[in-house]
C-alpha positions, 0 to 999 in steps of 0.5 A: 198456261197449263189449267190450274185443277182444282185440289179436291177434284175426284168422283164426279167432280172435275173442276179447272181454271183456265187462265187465258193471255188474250180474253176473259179467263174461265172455269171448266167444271164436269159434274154429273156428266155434264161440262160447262164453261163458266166466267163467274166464279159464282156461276161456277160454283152454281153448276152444283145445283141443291149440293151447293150448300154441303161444305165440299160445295163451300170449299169449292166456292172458296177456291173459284173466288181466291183463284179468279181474285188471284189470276183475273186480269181483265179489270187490273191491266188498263192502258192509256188510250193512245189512239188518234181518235183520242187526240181529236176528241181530246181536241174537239173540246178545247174552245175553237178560239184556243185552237189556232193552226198558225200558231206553230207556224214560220213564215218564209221570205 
């Protein structure tokens, strides 16, 4: 998927959301010849340092969190858990008498 800029990007200032199928999704923000990575939709805003608190800055904050909100996937999607590893656990909890291995068994004669 093609990065989502951000709309005010301009003079010192680029920012991106990079959506990502496979792992945590990120912001790409360039500010005073510096680039960073961030996860956090905070953290990205941070990046602003003592310009934060200037309403552009506040805009800017706005966008990280309604775009994060709107794309990130990572606590929405959950799957069930359908590994062997769960059916034994989930087995290992019954009681040891509950459990008998003849029980769907025929006998042949």
């Amino acid at each position: 998927m093609k990065p989502i800029d951000y709309p005010n990007n301009g003079r010192g200032l680029m920012v991106q959301y990079h959506v990502m199928r496979e792992g945590p999704s990120y912001f790409s923000v360039c500010y005073k010849n510096s680039s960073v990575l961030r996860q956090d939709p905070k953290d990205a805003w941070r990046v602003m340092g003592c310009a934060k608190f200037t309403e552009n800055s506040q805009a800017l904050k706005q966008w990280c969190l309604d775009i994060h909100a709107k794309y990130d996937k990572s606590e929405k999607e959950t799957r069930k858990d359908t590994s062997f590893a769960s059916e034994a656990s989930a087995e290992a909890k019954l009681d040891p008498a509950e459990i008998d291995p003849t029980a769907n068994t025929k006998m042949i004669t």
